[in-house]
C-alpha positions in Angstrom: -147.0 42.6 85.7 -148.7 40.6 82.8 -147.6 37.4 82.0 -146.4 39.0 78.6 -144.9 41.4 80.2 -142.6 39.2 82.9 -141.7 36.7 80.1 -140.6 39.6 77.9 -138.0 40.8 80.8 -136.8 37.5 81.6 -138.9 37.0 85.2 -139.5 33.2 84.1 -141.2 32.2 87.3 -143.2 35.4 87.6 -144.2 34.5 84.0 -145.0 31.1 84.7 -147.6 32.7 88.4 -149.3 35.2 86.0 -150.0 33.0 83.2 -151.4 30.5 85.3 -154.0 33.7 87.1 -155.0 34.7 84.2 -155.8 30.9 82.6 -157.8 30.7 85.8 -160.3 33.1 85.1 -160.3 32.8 81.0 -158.6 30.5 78.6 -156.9 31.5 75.2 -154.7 30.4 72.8 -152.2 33.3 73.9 -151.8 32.5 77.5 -151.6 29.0 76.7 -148.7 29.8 74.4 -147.1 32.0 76.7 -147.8 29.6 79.7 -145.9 27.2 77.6 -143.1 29.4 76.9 -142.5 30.0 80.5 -142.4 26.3 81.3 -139.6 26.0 78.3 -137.2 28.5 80.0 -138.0 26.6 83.8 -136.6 23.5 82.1 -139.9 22.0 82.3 -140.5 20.6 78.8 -142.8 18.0 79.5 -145.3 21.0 80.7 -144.5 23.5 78.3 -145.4 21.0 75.3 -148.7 20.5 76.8 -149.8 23.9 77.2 -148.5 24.9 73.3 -150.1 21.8 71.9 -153.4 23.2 73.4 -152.9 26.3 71.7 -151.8 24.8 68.5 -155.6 23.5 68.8 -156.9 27.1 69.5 -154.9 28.5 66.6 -156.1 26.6 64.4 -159.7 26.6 65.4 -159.4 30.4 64.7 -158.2 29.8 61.4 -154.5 30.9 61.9 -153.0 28.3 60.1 -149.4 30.5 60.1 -149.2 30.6 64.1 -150.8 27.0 64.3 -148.2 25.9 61.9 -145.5 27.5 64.0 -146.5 26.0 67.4 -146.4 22.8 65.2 -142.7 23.3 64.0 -142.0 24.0 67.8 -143.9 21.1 69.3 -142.1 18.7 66.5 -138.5 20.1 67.2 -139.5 20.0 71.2 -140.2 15.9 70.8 -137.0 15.6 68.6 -134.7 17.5 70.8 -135.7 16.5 74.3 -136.9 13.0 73.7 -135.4 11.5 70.3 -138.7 11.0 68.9 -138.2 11.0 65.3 -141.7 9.2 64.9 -143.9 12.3 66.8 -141.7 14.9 65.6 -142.1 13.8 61.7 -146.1 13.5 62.8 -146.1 17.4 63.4 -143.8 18.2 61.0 -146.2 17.2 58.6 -149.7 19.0 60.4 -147.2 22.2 59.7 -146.5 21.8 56.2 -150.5 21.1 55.9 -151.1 24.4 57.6 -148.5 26.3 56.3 -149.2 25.3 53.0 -147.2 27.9 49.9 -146.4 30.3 52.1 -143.3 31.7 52.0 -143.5 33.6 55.8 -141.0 32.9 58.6 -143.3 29.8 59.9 -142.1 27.9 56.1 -138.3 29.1 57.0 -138.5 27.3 60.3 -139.9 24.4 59.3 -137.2 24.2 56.9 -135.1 24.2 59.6 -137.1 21.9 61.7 -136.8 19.4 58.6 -133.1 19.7 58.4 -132.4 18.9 61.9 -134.9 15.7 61.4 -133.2 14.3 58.8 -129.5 14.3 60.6 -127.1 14.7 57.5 -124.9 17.8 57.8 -125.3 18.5 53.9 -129.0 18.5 53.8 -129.5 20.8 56.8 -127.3 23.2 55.6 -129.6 23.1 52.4 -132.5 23.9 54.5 -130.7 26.1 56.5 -129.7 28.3 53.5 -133.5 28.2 52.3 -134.1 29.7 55.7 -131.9 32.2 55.5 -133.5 33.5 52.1 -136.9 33.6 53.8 -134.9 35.1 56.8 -133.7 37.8 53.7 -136.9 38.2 52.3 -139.1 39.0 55.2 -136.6 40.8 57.1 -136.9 38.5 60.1 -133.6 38.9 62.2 -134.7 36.4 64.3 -134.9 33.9 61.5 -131.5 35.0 60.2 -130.0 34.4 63.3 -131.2 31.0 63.8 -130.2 30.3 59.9 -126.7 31.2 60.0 -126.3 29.3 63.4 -127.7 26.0 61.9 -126.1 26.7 59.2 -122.6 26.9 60.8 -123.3 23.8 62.8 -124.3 22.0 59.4 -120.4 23.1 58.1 -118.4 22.3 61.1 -119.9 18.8 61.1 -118.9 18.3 57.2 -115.4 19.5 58.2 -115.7 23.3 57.1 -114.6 24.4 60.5 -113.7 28.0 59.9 -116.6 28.7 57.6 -119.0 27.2 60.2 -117.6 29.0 63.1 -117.5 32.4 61.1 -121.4 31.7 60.5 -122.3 31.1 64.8 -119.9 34.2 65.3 -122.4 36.3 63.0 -125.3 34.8 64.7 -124.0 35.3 68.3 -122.6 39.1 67.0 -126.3 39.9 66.1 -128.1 38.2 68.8 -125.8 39.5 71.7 -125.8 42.8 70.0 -129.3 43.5 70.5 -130.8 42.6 67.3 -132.9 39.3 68.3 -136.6 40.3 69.2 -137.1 37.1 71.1 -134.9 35.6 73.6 -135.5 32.2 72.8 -133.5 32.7 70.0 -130.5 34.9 72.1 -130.6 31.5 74.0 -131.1 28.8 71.2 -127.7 30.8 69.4 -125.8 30.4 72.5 -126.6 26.5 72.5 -125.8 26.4 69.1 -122.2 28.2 69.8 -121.7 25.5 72.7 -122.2 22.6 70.5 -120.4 24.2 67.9 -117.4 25.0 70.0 -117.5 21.4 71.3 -117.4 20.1 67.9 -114.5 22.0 66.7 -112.7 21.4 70.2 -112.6 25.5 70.0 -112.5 26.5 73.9 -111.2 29.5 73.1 -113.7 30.5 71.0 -116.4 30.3 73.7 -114.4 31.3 76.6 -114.7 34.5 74.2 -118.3 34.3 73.5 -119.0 33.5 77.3 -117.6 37.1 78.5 -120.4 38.9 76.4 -122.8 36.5 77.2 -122.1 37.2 80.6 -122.4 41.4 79.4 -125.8 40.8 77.7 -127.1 38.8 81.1 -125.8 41.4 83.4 -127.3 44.5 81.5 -130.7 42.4 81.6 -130.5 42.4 85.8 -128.7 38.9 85.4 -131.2 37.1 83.3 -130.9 33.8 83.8 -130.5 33.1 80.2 -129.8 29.8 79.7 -131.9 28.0 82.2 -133.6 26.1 80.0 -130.4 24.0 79.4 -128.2 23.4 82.0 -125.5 21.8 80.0 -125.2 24.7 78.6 -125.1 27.1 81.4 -122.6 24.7 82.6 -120.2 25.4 79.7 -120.6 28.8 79.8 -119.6 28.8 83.3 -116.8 26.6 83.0 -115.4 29.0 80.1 -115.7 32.2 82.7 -113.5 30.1 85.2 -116.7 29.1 87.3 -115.6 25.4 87.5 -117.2 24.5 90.7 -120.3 25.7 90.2 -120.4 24.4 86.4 -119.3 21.0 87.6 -122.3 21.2 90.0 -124.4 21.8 86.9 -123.2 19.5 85.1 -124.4 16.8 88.1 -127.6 18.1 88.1 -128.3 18.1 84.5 -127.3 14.4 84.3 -129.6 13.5 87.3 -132.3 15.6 86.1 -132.0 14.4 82.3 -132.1 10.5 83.5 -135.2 11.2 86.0 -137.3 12.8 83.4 -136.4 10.2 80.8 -134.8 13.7 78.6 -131.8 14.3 76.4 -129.5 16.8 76.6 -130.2 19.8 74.1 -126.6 20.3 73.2 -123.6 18.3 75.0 -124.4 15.6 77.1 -123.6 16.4 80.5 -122.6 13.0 81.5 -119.7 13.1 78.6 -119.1 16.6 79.8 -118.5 15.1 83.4 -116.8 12.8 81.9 -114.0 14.7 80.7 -113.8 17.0 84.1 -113.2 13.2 86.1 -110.4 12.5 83.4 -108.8 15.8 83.9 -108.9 14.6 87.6 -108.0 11.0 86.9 -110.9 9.6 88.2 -111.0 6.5 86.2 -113.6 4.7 87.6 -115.7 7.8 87.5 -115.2 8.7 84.4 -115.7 4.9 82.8 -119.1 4.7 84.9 -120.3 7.8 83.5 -119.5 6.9 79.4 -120.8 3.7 79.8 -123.5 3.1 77.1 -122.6 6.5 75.7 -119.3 5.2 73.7 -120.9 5.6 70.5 -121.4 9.1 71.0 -118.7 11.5 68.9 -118.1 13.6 71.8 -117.1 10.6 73.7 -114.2 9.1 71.8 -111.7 11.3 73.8 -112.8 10.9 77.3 -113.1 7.0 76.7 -109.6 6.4 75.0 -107.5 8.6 77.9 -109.6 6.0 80.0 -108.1 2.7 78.2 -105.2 4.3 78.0 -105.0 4.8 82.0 -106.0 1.2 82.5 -103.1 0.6 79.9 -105.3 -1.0 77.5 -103.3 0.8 74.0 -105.1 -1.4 71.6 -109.1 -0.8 72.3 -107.8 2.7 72.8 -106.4 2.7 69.2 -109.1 1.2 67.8 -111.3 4.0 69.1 -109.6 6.6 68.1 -108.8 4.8 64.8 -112.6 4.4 63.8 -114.1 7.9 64.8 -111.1 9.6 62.8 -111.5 7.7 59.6 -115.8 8.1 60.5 -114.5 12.1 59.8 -112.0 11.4 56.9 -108.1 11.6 58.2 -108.0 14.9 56.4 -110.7 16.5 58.7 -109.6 19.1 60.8 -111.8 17.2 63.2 -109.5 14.9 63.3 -106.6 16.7 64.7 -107.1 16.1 68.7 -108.2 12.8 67.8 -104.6 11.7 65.6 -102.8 13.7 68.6 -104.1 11.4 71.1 -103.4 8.3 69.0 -99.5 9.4 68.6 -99.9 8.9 72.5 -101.5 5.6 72.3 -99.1 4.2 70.0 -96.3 5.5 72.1 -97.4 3.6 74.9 -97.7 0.7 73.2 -94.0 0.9 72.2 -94.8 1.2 68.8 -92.4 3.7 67.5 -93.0 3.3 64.4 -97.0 3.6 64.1 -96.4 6.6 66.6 -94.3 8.4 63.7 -96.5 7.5 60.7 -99.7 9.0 62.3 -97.6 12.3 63.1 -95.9 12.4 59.8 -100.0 12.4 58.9 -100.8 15.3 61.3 -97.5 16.9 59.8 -98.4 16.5 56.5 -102.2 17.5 56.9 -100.8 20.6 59.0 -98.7 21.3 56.1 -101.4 21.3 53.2 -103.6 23.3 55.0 -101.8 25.8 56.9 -104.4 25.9 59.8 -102.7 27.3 63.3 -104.7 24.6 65.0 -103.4 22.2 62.8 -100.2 23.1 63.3 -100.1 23.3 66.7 -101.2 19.6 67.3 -98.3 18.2 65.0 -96.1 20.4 66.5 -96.7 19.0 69.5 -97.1 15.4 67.9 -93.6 15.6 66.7 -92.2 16.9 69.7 -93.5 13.9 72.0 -92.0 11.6 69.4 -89.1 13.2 69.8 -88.8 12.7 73.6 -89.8 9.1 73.2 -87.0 8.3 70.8 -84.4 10.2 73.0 -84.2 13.2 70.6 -84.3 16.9 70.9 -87.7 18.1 71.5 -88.1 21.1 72.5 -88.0 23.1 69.5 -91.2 21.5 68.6 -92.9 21.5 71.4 -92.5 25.3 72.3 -93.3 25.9 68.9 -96.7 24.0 69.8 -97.2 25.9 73.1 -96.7 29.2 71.7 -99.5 28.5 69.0 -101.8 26.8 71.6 -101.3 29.8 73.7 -102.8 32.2 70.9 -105.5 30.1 70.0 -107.1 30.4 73.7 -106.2 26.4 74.3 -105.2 26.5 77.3 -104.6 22.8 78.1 -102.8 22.1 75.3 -100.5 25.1 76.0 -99.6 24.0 79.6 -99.0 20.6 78.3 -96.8 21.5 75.7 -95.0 23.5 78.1 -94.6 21.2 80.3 -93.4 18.7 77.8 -90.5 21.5 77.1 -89.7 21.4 80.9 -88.5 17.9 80.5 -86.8 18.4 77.5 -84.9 21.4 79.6 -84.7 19.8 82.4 -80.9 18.5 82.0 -79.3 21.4 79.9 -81.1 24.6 81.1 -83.0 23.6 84.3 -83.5 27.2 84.9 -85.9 28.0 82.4 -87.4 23.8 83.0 -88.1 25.1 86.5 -90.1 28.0 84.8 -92.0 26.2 82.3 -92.8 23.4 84.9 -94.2 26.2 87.1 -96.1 27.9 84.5 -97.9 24.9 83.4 -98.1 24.0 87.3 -100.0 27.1 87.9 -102.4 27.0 84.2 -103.4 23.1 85.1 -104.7 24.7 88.8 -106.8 27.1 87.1 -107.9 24.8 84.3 -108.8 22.0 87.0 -106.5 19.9 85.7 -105.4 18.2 88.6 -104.0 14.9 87.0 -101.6 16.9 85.1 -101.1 19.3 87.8 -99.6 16.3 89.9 -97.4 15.9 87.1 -95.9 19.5 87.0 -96.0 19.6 90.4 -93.6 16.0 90.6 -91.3 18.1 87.6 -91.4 21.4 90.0 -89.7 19.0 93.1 -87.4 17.2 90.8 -85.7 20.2 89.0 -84.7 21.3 92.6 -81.6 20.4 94.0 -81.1 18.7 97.4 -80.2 21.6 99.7 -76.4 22.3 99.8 -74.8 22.2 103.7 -74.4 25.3 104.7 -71.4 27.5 104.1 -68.5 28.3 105.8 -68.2 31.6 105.4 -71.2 34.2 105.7 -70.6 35.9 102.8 -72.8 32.9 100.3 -75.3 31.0 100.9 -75.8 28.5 97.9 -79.2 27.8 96.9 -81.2 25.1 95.1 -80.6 27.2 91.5 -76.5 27.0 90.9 -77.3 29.6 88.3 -78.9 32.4 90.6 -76.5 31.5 93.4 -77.9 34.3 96.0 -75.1 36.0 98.0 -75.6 37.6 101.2 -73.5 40.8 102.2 -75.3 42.8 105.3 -78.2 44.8 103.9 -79.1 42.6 100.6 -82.7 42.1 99.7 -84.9 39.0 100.6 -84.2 36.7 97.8 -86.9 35.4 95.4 -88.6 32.5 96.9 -89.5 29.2 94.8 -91.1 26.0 95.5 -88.0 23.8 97.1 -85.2 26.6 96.9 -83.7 26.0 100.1 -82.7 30.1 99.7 -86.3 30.5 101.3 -84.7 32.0 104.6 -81.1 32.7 106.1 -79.4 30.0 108.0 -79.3 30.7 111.7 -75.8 32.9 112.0 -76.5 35.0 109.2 -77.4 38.0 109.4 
């Protein structure tokens, strides 16, 4: 099999072998390209930017200023992506609009691209995104499109237009999943995109959803290993198919293999990511260790104020939280997870009164906009105010868990739910005992093992101590006064439950 061929069915490393025999007999600006390629999807990126700059040379030696220009856009988005270097990326940024010149081909509608993404502000590269997609029309490259409508999503999510963004990278994923993509770089680059996006708009859901046909496209394709040229991402997609072992792992190796090769991460950083798996395990110390230096970061605002709040520092906490959302604007749906966990803050500082303005806010936001997301957070918001201040608050926070529980957040959901087990817990502890057990059971799967320990400490305290045992044979009281389980001779095994002392008969009975 050519080097063409392997690449073209995914066989990375056998790519990578036949590439390298053919560029030992004969060099060309092809097999240097393709070489390169190969290196991208191996996660070598140091490589694979030294064999495409020497066929940006041979391109252009040739006189094919449109692929030259192209290997140029690539080599300046490479140096941007993977090492922050605004200085060499702008360099070839500039040798591609020299060779590219009026064109108006598919090389001018990714260098518009390129340009957006170098210049940062989420209103100019949705500009250039949107002049890439009318190149992307005009030409009829699908390819283009695809990589248009997912910049262009990311560009909208980032300015607060979270439904119109995410519409946009459903599209793109829609088309590129579906078969439509000619290249699967750009299958790959749209499923970064979606992770980022989804990351962004704190939409798990969304990719869990994604991450099922992703896992279809792979498996058709003899279980290409699509995204091994990120493994942040692969790690998130794993995570969302319920792999959480093996994504954690990933996750470890991406953050020791960034920091040896001096890289960033493509999408999510994967030592934020960890981050927030050792605060759903309430490693503290973990978790602080691996934000430190990285507490400017967007994505890290969360992770780092459940840390001060677990070392019961409220006000640096606050002031966190405090600066990203109004970074945002308070109106930003972006903003809802963010004014959630700042009801919390303010709770535990005893600040009753701050803890009610900022969920009147969510409320109020919720209200105006009519977003189920929305919704759902000041639901919950209200209902966690109500518990503080020693009022009903269940109501609120089913309503909450029910909406989380449509919207594929499955976090939220158990924790709503298991805030309605403790405002059950003294009038129905029946259905308590069922909500703590639920959310019990979703924190296992999720991982959540800091909150499992809490539903697991609200699963032993809804059950009674264990009644002495009866005098006559004909009851045997159990640990639920409202399913009191009788036993006349023949009567089926009972239901058993975590700490119903109904488990098994009393010796005597029979």
């Amino acid at each position: 099999m050519s080097g063409a061929e392997a690449l073209a069915a995914g066989d990375w490393e056998g790519a990578r072998a036949a590439f390298e025999r053919e560029l030992a007999s004969r060099e060309t600006a092809e097999l240097h390209d393709g070489l390169g390629r190969a290196l991208w999807w191996l996660g070598r990126p140091d490589d694979a930017i030294v064999h495409r700059e020497r066929a940006f040379v041979s391109f252009k030696e040739r006189g094919e200023n449109e692929r030259a220009g192209a290997t140029a856009v690539w080599l300046a988005r490479e140096h941007l992506a993977v090492y922050g270097n605004d200085a060499v990326a702008g360099g070839w940024l500039a040798r591609a609009e020299r060779l590219i010149g009026d064109s108006r081909g598919s090389a001018r509608g990714h260098l518009e691209l390129a340009r957006g993404r170098r210049a940062g502000e989420p209103a100019d590269r949705e500009v250039r995104a949107s002049s890439a997609l009318e190149i992307a029309t005009s030409t009829g490259d699908t390819d283009l499109e695809m990589a248009a409508l997912a910049e262009s999503g990311l560009a909208a999510i980032k300015q607060g237009r979270v439904l119109e963004g995410l519409d946009r990278l459903d599209e793109a994923m829609a088309a590129a999943t579906g078969g439509e993509a000619d290249l699967l770089e750009t299958v790959a680059e749209v499923c970064c995109s979606l992770v980022s996006a989804c990351e962004i708009a704190g939409d798990s859901g969304r990719l869990e959803q994604w991450a099922r046909i992703v896992a279809g496209f792979v498996d058709r394709r003899g279980d290409l290993p699509l995204l091994s040229f990120c493994r942040t991402c692969n790690a998130e997609m794993l995570a969302a198919t319920g792999h959480r072992e093996e994504a954690e792992r990933e996750l470890i190796a991406s953050a020791a293999s960034l920091g040896a090769g001096g890289h960033r991460s493509r999408c999510v950083d994967p030592a934020v990511k960890l981050a927030e798996v050792r605060v759903l395990q309430g490693r503290w110390e973990e978790a602080s260790a691996l934000l430190e230096g990285r507490e400017d970061l967007p994505e890290s605002t969360l992770p780092a104020s459940e840390v001060d709040l677990a070392r019961g520092d409220t006000a640096l906490a606050t002031a966190r939280l405090l600066r990203r959302a109004n970074l945002l604007g308070r109106d930003n749906l972006l903003s809802a997870p963010l004014l959630s966990l700042l009801v919390d803050a303010r709770l535990a500082a005893g600040d009753l009164e701050e803890a009610r303005a900022t969920a009147a806010e969510l409320g109020a936001l919720a209200e105006q906009t009519g977003h189920p997301l929305l919704v759902a957070y000041a639901r919950s918001a209200a209902g966690r105010l109500a518990e503080a201040r020693g009022e009903p608050a269940a109501a609120d926070l089913e309503a909450a868990m029910d909406r989380f529980t449509k919207l594929d957040q499955p976090l939220e959901a158990a924790r709503a739910g298991l805030g309605v087990a403790r405002a059950m817990a003294a009038v129905e502890p029946e259905v308590a005992l069922d909500h703590a057990e639920a959310a019990l059971a979703a924190f296992g799967s999720i991982g959540a093992t800091r909150d499992a320990d809490r539903a697991a400490a609200l699963v032993a305290a809804s059950v009674d101590p264990p009644a002495p045992a009866p005098r006559t044979r004909a009851c045997l009281p159990c640990a639920r006064p409202r399913s009191c389980i009788c036993w006349p001779k023949g009567s089926p095994t009972p239901r058993s439950r975590p700490g119903c002392s109904s488990r098994r008969r009393p010796p005597g009975i029979t």
